[in-house]
VMD Tcl script that draws the C-alpha trace (Angstrom):
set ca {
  {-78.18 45.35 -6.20}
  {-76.41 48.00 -8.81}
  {-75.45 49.60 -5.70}
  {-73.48 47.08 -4.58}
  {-72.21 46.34 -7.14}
  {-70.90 49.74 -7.46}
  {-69.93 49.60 -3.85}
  {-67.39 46.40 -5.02}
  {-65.85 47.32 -7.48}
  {-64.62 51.02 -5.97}
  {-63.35 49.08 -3.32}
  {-61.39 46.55 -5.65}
  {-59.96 49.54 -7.22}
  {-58.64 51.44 -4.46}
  {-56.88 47.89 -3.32}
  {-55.46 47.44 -6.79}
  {-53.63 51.18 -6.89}
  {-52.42 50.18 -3.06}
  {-50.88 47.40 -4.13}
  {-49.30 49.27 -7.44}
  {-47.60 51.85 -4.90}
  {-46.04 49.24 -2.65}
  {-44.40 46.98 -5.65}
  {-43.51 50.20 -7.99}
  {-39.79 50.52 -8.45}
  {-39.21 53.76 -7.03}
  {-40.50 52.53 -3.64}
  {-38.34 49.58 -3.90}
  {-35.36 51.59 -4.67}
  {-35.94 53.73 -2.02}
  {-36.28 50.70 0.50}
  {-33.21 49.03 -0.51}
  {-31.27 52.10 -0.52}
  {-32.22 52.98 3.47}
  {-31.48 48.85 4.19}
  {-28.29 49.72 2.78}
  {-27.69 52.71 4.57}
  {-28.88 51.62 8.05}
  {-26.86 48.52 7.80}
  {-23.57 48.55 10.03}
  {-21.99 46.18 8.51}
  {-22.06 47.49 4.75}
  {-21.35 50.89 6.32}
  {-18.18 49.63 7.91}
  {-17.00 48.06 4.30}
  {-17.58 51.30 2.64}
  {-15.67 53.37 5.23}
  {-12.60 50.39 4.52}
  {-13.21 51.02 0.46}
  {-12.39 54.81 1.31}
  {-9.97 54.70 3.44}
  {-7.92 52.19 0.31}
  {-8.20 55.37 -2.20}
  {-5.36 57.26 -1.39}
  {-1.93 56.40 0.18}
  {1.53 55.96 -0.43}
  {3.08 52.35 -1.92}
  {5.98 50.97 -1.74}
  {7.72 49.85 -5.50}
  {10.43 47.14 -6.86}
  {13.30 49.15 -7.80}
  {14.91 48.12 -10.55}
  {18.33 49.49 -10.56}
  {20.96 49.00 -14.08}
  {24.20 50.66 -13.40}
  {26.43 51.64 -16.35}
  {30.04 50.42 -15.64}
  {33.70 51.18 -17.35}
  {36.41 49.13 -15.96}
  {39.87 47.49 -16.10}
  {41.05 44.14 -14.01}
  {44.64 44.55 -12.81}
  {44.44 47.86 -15.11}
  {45.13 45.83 -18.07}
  {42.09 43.94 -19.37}
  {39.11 46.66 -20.04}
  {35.43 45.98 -19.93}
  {31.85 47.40 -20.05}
  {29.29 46.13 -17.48}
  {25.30 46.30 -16.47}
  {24.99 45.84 -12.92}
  {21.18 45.12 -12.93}
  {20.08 45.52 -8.88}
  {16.75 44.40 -7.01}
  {16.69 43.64 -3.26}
  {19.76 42.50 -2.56}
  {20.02 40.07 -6.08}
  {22.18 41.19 -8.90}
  {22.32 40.08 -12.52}
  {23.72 41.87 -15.61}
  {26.26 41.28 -18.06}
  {29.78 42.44 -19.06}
  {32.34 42.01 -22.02}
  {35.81 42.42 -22.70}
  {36.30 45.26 -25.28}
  {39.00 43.10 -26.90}
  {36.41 40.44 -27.93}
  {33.05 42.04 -27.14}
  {31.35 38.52 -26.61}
  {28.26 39.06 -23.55}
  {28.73 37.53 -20.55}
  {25.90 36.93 -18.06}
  {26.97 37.59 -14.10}
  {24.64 36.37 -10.81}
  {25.31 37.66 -7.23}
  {24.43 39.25 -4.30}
  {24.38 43.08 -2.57}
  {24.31 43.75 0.92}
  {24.51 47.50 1.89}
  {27.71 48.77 -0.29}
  {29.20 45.70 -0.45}
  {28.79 43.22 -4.04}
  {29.95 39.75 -4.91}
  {28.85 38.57 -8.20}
  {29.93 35.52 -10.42}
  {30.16 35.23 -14.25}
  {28.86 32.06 -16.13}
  {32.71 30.57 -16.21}
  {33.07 30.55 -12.41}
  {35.41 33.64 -11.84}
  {33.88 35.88 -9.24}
  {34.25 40.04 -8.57}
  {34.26 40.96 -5.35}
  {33.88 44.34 -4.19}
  {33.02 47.83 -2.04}
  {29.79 49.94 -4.17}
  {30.94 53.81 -3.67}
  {27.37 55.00 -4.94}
  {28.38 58.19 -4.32}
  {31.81 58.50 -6.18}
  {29.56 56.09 -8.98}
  {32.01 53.31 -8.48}
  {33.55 49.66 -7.62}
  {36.77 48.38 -6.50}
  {37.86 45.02 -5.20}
  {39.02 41.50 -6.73}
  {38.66 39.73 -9.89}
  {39.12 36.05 -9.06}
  {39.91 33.20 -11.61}
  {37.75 30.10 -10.83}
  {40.36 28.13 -12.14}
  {43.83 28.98 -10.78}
  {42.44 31.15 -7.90}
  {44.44 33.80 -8.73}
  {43.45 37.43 -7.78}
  {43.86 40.78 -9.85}
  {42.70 44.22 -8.28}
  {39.76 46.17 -10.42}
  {37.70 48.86 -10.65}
  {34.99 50.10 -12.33}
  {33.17 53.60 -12.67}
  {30.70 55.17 -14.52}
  {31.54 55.64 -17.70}
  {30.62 59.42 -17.35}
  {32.23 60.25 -13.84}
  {28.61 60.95 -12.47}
  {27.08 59.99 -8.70}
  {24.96 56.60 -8.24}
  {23.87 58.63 -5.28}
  {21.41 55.96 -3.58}
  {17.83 57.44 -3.31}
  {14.18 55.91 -1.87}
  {11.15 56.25 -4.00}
  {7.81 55.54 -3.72}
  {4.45 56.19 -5.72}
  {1.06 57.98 -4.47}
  {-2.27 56.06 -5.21}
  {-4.65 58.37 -5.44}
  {-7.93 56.11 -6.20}
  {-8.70 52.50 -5.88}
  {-11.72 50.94 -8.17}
  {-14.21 49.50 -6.10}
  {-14.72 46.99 -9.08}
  {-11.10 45.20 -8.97}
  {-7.72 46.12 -7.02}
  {-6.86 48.85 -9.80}
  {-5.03 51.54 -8.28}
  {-4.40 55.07 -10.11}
  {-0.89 56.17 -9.21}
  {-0.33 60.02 -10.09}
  {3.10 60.63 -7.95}
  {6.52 59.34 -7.85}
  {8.17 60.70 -4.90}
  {12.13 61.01 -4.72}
  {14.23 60.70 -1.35}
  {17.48 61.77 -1.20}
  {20.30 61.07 1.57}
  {19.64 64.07 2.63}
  {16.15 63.40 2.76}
  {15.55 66.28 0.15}
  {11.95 65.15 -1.66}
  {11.12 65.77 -5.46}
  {7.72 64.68 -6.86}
  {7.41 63.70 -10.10}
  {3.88 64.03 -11.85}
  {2.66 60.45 -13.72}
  {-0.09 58.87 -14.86}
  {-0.14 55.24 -14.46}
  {-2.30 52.02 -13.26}
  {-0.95 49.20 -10.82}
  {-3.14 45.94 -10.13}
  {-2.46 44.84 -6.90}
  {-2.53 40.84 -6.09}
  {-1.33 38.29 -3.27}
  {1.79 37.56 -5.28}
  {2.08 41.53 -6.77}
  {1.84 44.27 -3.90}
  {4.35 46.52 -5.76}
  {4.46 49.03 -8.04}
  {7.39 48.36 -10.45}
  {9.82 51.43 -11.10}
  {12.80 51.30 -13.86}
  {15.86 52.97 -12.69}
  {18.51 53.33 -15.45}
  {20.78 55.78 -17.83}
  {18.39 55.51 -20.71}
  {20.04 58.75 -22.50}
  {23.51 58.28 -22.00}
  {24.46 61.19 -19.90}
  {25.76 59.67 -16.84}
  {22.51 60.19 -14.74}
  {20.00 57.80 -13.68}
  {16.61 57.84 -15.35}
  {12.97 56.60 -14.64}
  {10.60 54.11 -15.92}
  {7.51 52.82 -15.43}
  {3.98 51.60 -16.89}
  {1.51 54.12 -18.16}
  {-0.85 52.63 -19.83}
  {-2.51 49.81 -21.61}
  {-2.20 47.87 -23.56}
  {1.30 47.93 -23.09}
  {2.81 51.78 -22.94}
  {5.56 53.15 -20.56}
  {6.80 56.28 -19.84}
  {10.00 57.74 -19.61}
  {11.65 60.31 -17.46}
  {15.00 62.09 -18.32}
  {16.94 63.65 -15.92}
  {18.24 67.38 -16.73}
  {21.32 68.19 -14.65}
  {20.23 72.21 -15.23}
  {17.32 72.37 -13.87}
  {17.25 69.04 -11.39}
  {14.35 67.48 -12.29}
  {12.94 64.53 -14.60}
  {10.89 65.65 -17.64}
  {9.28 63.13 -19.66}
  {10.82 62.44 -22.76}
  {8.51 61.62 -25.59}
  {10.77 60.17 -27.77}
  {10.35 57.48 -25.84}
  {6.80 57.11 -25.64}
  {6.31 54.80 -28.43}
  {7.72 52.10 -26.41}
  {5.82 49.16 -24.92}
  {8.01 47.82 -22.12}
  {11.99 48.97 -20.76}
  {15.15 47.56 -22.52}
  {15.71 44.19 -21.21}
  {19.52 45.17 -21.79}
  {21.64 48.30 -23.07}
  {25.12 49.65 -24.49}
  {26.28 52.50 -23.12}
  {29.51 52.51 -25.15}
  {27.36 52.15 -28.64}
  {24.17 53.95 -27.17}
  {21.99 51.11 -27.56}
  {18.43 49.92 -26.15}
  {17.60 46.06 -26.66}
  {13.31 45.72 -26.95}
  {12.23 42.04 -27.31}
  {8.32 41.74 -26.99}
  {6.50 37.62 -27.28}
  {3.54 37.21 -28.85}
  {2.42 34.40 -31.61}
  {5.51 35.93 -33.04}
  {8.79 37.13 -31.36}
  {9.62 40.91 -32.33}
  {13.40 42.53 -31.74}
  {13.97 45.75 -31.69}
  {17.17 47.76 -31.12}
  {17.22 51.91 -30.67}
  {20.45 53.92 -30.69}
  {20.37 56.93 -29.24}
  {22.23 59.38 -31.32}
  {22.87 62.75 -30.93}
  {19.80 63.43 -28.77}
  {17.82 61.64 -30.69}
  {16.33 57.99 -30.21}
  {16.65 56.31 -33.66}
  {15.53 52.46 -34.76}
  {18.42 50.61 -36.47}
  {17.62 47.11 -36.31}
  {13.90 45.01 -35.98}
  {13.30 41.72 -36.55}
  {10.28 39.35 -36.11}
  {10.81 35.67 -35.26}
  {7.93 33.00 -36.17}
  {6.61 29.46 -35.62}
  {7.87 28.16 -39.17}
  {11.04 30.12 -39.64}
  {10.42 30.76 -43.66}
  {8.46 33.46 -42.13}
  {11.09 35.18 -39.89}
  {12.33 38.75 -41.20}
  {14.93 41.02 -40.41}
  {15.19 45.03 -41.16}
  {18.14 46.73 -40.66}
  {18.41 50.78 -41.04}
  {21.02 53.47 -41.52}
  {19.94 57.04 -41.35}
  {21.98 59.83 -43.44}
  {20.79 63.64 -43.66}
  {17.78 62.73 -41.73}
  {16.65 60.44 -43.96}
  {16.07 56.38 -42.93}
  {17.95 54.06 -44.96}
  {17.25 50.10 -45.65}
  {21.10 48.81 -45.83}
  {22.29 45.42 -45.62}
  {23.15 43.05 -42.76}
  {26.59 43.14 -43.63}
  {26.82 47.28 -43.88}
  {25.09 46.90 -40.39}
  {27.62 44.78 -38.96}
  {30.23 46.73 -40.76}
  {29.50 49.90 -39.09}
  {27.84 48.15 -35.28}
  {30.15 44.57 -34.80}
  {29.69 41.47 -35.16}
  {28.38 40.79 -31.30}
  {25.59 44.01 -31.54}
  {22.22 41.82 -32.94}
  {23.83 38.56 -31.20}
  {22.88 39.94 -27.79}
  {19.58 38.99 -28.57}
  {20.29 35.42 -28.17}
}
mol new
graphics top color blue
foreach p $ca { graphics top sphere $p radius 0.5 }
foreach p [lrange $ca 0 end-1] q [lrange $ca 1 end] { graphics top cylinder $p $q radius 0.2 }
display resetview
């Protein structure tokens, strides 16, 4: 009987430790991981996931074009010819009254027709290459017609160019891609890569990565933008004539999102960011050197809105008043934000 007994229990013991093997962890790991493996269908998604980590994308090109003109070579104005697709918007002013006027048209190859919120239209042929615009100014009211042009204000080429950015990694996790390259395309199909580091989140309604295209120093020559990082940084490329190529400027890096709007003539950079609060910022970019003069913060009970305005002498940031601001900027400078 104590043999048996003996007997039974070795053999409940040796079925206990077989059943510990099968159910341990490891060995279920290991099973799932050769299901996995061996089946075709999960191989065929992972071979798709690889394939979406590197390639080239196309981006929205957001062109602003710095303009200095005259209609009928009498009446002189400053205009931003803001381009995407074939839409344009922008604004101009007469330099006799310097009040902002918004303009709305269309772009089709080289040639432009855009309208200004009274109803007269300018109609026109885009020289990129000679940086400049010439047709008719028409008056919505008499229909009368007066020759212009327009140029940039520093002589320079709007030489049209491609561009598009290199992903080089997609997150499995969400449609996050990691762009490191902006690639450069010339007429003469001449290619310049520019280094960046930078995310894009690709959806059904956004399959582009957005690039900034503007004079942001003032020099005559077109500039880069884009996103770097969050939560809300962007990075800015300056082109040098010398050595023809963009360099990131850091004085910029502070920002948080491109000017919605500029001055060439005063060397400004209009910032508005919306939060609870509304925050205005204006930069002037003086003497090679970016510089705030004006920030203001708008809130839900307007006893709490605040305005700073600045003057800078021997390096040194002055608080001055809003009337020594508009003394020394005009009247129309902080009214663009409206």
């Amino acid at each position: 009987m104590k043999k048996k007994m003996i007997i039974s229990l070795l053999c409940f013991w040796q079925f206990t430790i077989s059943c510990v093997e099968k159910t341990h962890p490891t060995n279920l790991s290991l099973q799932t991981t050769q299901a996995f493996t061996t089946n075709p269908a999960i191989a065929k998604q992972d071979q798709e996931g690889e394939s979406l980590k590197k390639g080239w994308k196309e981006v929205n090109a957001y062109y602003t074009y710095h303009f200095t003109g005259k209609i009928d070579n009498r009446f002189a104005f400053d205009l931003n010819l803001q381009v995407l697709n074939d839409r344009i918007s922008g604004s101009y002013y007469y330099l006799k009254y310097e009040e902002l006027l918004k303009i709305e048209g269309k772009i089709k190859d080289n040639y432009v027709e855009f309208t200004e919120e009274s109803g007269n239209t300018f109609k026109g042929i885009f020289d990129y290459n000679k940086g400049e615009v010439t047709g008719y100014w028409t008056n919505s009211s008499t229909g009368e017609s007066l020759p212009f042009t327009m140029v940039n204000p520093k002589g320079k080429s709007y030489a049209k160019k491609q561009y598009r950015v290199l992903a080089t990694e997609k997150s499995y996790a969400s449609n996050t891609y990691y762009i490191s390259q902006i690639e450069e395309i010339d007429q003469q199909q001449h290619k310049r890569i520019i280094p960046i580091e930078s995310q894009f989140w690709e959806t059904e309604i956004v399959d582009k990565f957005d690039l900034y295209i503007e004079d942001y120093n003032f020099d005559g020559y077109l500039d880069l933008c884009t996103f770097h990082s969050l939560p809300s940084k962007y990075a800015y490329f300056t082109y040098d004539p010398t050595n023809k190529n963009y360099v990131e400027n850091e004085q910029y890096s502070h920002l948080n999102s491109p000017p919605f709007t500029t001055n060439f003539r005063k060397q400004l950079l209009y910032f508005h960011t919306e939060y609870n609060e509304i925050h205005r910022s204006l930069y002037q970019y003086h003497q090679g050197w970016l510089r705030k003069i004006y920030h203001a913060a708008l809130f839900p009970d307007p006893n709490d809105d605040w305005a700073e305005y600045f003057n800078y002498v021997n390096g040194e940031t002055l608080l001055i008043t809003p009337t020594a601001f508009e003394a020394q900027y005009g009247k129309q400078v902080v009214k663009t934000f409206e």
